[in-house]
DOLUM-785795 format. One line per 4 residues: their letters; for each residue x, y, z of C-alpha. Coordinates in steps of 0.2 Angstrom, whole numbers, always signed. Layout:
% DOLUM-785795
A = X:Y:Z | ...
% end
This chain:
% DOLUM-785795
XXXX = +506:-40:+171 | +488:-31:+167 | +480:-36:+151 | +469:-25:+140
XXXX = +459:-24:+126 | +464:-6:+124 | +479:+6:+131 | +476:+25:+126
XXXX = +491:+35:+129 | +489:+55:+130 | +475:+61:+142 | +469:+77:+133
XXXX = +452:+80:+125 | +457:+66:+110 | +462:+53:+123 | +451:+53:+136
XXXX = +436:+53:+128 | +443:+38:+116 | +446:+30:+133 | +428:+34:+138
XXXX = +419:+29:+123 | +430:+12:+123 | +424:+8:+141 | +406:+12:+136
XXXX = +409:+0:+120 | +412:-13:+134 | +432:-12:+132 | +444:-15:+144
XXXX = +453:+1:+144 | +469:+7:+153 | +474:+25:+150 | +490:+32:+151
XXXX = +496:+50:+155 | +514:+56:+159 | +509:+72:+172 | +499:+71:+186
XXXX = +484:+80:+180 | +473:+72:+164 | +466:+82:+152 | +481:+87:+141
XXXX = +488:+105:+134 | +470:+110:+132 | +464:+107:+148 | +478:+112:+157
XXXX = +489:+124:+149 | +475:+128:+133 | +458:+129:+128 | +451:+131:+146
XXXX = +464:+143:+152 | +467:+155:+138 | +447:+155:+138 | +446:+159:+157
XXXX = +458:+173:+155 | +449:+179:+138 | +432:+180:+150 | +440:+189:+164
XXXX = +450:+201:+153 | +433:+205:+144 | +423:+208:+160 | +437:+221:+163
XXXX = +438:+229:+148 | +417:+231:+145 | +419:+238:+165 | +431:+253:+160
XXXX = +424:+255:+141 | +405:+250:+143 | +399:+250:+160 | +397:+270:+159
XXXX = +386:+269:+144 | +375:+254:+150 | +373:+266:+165 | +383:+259:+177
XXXX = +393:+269:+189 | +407:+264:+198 | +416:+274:+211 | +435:+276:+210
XXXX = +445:+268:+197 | +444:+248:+189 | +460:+239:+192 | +467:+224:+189
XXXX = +471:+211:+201 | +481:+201:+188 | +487:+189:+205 | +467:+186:+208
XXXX = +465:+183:+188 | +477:+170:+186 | +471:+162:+203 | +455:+162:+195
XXXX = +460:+152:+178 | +471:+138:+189 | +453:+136:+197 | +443:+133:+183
XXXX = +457:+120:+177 | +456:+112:+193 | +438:+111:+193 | +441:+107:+175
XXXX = +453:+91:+176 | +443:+83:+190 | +429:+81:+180 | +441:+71:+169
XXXX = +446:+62:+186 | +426:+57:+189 | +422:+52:+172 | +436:+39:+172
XXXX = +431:+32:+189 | +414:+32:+182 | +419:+21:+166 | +431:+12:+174
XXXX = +445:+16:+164 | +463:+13:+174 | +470:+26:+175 | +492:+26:+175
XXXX = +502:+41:+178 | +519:+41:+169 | +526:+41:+155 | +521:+26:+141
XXXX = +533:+20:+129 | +531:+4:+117 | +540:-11:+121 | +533:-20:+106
XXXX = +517:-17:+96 | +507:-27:+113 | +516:-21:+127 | +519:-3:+135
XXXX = +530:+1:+149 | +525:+16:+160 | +542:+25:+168 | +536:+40:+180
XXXX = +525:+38:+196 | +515:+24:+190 | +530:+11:+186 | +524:-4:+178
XXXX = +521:-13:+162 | +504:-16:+153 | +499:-27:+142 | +487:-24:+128
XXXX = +477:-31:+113 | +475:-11:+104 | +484:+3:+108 | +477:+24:+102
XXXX = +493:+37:+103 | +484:+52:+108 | +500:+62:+115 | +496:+79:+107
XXXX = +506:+93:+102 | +518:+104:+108 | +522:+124:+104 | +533:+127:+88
XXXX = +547:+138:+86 | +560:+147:+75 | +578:+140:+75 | +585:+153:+78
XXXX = +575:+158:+94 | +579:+156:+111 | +565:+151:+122 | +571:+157:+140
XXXX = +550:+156:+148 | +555:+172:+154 | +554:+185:+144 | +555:+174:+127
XXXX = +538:+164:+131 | +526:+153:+124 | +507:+151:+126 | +510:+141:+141
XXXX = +519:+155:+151 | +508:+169:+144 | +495:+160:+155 | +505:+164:+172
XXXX = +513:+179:+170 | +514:+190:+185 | +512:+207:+175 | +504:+214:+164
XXXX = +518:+218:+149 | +521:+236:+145 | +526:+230:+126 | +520:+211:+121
XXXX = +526:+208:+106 | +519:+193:+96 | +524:+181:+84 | +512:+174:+72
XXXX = +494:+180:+68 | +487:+165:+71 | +473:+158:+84 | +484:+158:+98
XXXX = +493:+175:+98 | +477:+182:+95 | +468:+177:+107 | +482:+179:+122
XXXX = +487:+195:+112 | +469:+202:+116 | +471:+197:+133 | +484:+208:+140
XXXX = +480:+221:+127 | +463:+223:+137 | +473:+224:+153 | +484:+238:+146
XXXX = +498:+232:+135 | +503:+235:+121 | +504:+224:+110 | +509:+221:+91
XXXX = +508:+207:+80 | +521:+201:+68 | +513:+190:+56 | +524:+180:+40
XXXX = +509:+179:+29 | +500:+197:+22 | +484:+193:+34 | +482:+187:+49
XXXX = +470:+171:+54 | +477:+166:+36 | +469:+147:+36 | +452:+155:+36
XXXX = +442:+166:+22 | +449:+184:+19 | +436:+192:+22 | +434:+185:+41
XXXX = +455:+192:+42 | +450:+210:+36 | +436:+213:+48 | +447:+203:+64
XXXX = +461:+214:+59 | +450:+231:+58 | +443:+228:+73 | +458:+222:+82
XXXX = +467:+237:+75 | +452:+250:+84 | +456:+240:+100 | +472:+246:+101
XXXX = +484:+230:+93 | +497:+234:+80 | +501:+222:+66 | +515:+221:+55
XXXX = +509:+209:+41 | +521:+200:+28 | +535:+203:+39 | +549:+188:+42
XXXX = +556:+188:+58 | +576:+187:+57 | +580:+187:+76 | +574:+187:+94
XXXX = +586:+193:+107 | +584:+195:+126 | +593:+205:+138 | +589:+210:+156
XXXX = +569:+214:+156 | +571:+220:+137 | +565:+209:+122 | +572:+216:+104
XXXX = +564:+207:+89 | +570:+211:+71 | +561:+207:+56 | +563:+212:+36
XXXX = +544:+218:+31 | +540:+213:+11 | +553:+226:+4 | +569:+219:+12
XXXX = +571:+233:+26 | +572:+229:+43 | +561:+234:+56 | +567:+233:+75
XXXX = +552:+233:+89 | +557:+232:+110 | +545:+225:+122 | +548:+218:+139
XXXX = +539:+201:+132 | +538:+192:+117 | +525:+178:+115 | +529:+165:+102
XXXX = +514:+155:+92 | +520:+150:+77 | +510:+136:+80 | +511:+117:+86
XXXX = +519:+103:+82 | +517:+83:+85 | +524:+76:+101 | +530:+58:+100
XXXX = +544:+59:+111 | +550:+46:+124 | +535:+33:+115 | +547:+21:+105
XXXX = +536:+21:+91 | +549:+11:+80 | +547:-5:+93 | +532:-4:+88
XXXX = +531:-3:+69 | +523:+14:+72 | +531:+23:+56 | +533:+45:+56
XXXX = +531:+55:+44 | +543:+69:+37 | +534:+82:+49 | +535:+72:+63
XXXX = +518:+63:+62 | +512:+46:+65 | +507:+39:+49 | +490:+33:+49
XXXX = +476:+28:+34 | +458:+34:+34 | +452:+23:+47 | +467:+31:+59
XXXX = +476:+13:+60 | +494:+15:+59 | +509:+7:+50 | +510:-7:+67
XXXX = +491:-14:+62 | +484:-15:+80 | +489:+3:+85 | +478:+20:+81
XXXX = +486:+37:+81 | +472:+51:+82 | +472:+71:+86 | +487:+84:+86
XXXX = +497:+70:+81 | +490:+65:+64 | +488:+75:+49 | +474:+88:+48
XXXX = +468:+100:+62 | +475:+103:+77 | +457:+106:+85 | +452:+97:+103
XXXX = +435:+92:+94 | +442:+83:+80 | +455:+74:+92 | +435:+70:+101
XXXX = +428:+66:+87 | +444:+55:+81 | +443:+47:+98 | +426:+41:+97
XXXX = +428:+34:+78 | +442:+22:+81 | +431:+17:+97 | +420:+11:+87
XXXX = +429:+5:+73 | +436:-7:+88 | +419:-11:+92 | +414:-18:+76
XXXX = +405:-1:+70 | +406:+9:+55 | +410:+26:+59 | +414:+42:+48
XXXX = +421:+58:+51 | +416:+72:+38 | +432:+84:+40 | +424:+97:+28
XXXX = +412:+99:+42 | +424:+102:+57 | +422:+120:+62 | +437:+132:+68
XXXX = +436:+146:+80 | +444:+160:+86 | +440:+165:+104 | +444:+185:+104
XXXX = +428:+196:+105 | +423:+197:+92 | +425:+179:+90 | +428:+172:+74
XXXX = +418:+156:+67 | +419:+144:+50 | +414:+129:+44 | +416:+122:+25
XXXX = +425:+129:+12 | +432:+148:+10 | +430:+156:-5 | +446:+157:-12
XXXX = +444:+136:-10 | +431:+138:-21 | +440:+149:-33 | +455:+139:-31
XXXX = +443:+123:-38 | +432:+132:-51 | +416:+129:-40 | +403:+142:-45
XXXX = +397:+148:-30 | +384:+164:-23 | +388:+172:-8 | +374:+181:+4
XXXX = +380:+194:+18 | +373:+203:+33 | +381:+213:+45 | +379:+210:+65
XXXX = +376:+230:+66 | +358:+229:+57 | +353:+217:+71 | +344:+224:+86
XXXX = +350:+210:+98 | +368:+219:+94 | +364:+235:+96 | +356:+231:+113
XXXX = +372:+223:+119 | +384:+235:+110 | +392:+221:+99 | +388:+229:+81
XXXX = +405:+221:+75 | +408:+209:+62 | +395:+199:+49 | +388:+182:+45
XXXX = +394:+177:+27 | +384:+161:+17 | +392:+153:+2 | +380:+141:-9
XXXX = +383:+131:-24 | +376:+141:-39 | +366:+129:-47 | +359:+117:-33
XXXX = +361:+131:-17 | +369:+119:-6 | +376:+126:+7 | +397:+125:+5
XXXX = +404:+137:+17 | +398:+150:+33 | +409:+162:+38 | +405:+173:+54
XXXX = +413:+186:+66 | +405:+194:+78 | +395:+191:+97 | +396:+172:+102
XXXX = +399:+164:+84 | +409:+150:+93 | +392:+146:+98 | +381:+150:+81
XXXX = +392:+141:+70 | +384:+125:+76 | +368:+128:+67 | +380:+131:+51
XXXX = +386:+113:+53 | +369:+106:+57 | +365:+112:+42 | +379:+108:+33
XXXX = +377:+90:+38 | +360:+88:+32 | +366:+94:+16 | +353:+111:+17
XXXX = +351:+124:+5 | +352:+144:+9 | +334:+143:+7 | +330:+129:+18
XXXX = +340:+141:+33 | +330:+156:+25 | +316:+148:+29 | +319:+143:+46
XXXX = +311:+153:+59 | +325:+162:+70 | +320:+168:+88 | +319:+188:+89
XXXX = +330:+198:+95 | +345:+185:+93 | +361:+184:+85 | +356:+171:+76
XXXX = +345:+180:+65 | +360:+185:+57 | +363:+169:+49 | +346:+168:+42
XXXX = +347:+185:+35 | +365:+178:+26 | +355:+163:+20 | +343:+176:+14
XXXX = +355:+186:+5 | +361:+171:-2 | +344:+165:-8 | +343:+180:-25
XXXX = +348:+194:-11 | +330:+192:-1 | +340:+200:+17 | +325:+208:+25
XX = +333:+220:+36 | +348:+227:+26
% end
């Protein structure tokens, strides 16, 4: 029997980079993963591949909607090779998961395919293709999450789908019909509404995106809504049936009356839950929570004192970088080091174009606990970078404590947020002030300006260019 000094089990973004910063730390490190490819749901069947198809979709759409205005002729009619697409997204994850191959062989990390499940708090046993039992001194459960549902739907992966079969559908749907307005039905729902579906969105809450400030929901969902997307907002889904290539979903909207909409697919993101299932977590003294959960105290160590749990299956977030940034910590806690993790200052994103950015607190948080706070605006229309590229949509929004303007909260939407927000949680981290951002020399013509102009606003309305 093998003997280590840590066993990670769960190969996605949380896990594999634990693995990675253990090995570096000088740990002995076996990592466990029960399908053949590492990387987890967002390498294979997440992050990566709903971006790939998000990229191609958008090079599409800008060819038929853009191209002629930017000058750009081409002769005879854009179509899409949905077959070439998809082929095109499996190759990124390829290219994708192998680097995860490389990076373990370069750490020296063992590497076991199957499926790990505690035999006591020290010992795992891997069932699958890899059969054999490890021994270990630490153990970090980073097995993810898996797509929610609703009771009462049947998921057939045939025309009742999940994120996971919207990623290899071989057409385009006349109809998609979504349920929830969340990260995920957005962004696929864009997708195929690029390609030519229609597609409508039916959301329980009265806003969609409804974690994040309100005022980044109004602008997604106006400018979703001039794409082409339908939304039926505070709307309670009652049942979802299938029959022969027809999906019927009924829902009651906020007066009690039922609404009926037939497509020919109906995606369901209602969002994830843990997965713990097949790991024996009670021979291990790992306890669960009432959601499903593995327990875990601020320094992520479970209820079993040698084992850490960390990513989509703890509380908080179900984000890949917080599952890195988890992964790292208890590396190094491991290690003897003293790590933190500030999860005020873990962004979220939404990948659709425009994208959708934030980091810190919204204001209705800051309503909600009586923080007197000044908020500075700009719109991405008053930049010239937008106008150049056509992307005039959406804003950068600054909120600063009244009295001491630290910066609590940035809230953007607009072209390549996903990217700006990291000067927002720079900032953040260094604890700066709107001014200090307003005082920061931007480069010219960038989106980025934006976000000093916010800071401006914020700093007694001093925006330059609006």
């Amino acid at each position: 029997m093998k003997s280590y000094d840590v066993a990670v089990i769960g190969s996605g973004p949380g896990g594999y980079v634990a693995a990675i910063r253990c090995a570096q730390l000088g740990m002995k490190t076996a990592l466990i993963e029960k399908y053949d490819t590492l990387g987890g749901t967002c390498l294979n069947v997440g992050c990566i591949p709903s971006k790939a198809l998000l990229d191609s979709s958008h090079h599409y759409h800008d060819a038929v909607n853009h191209f002629k205005e930017h000058g750009i002729d081409i002769p005879g009619d854009v179509k899409v090779n949905l077959k070439q697409m998809i082929a095109r997204k499996a190759s990124v994850v390829e290219q994708t998961t192998k680097g995860i191959d490389f990076l373990m062989d370069k750490n020296k990390v063992d590497v076991y395919h199957g499926l790990g499940r505690f035999k006591d708090a020290t010992h795992i046993v891997v069932e699958g293709k890899d059969k054999t039992e490890i021994e270990t001194r630490y153990a970090i459960i980073a097995t993810g999450s898996k797509p929610a549902s609703l009771p009462f739907i049947q998921i057939d992966k045939k025309r009742v789908i999940t994120s996971t079969e919207a990623l290899e559908l071989t057409e385009v749907p006349k109809h998609l019909v979504v349920i929830g307005g969340g990260v995920i039905g957005l962004e696929l729902g864009q997708v195929y509404s690029r390609l030519g579906a229609s597609v409508s969105v039916v959301e329980y809450m009265d806003r969609i995106i409804p974690g994040m400030d309100k005022a980044l929901s109004r602008e997604l969902t106006k400018v979703l809504k001039k794409q082409g997307m339908k939304f039926y907002l505070s709307h309670k889904v009652t049942a979802v049936e299938a029959k022969g290539k027809t999906v019927t979903v009924k829902a009651d909207d906020k007066k009690g009356e039922e609404v009926v909409l037939e497509g020919d697919y109906c995606l369901v993101s209602v969002g994830r839950k843990p997965y713990t299932e097949g790991l024996n977590t009670a021979a291990a003294g790992v306890e669960l929570d009432e959601r499903g959960r593995v327990k875990v105290n601020d320094h992520l160590q479970t209820t079993a004192s040698n084992i850490y749990a960390i990513g989509d299956v703890v509380r908080g977030a179900m984000l890949a970088h917080k599952a890195e940034e988890e992964g790292v910590m208890v590396a190094e806690i491991l290690a003897g080091q003293k790590p933190h993790i500030d999860y005020n200052l873990i962004p979220g994103v939404v990948y659709t174009w425009p994208e959708v950015a934030a980091v810190g607190k919204t204001e209705e948080e800051l309503q909600e606990a009586g923080i007197e706070y000044k908020s500075g605006q700009f719109p991405m229309r008053a930049l010239g970078r937008s106008r150049a590229s056509m992307d005039t949509d959406g804003f950068v929004k600054i909120l600063a404590d009244k009295k001491t303007d630290e910066v609590l909260g940035v809230h953007m939407v607009g072209a390549r947020v996903a990217d700006l927000i990291a000067e927002a949680v720079t900032a953040m981290e260094y604890r700066a002030s709107a001014e200090d951002i307003a005082r920061m020399s931007h480069a010219h013509p960038t989106y980025a300006e934006a976000v000093k102009e916010a800071a401006l606003a914020a700093t007694d309305n001093r925006a330059l260019h609006s």
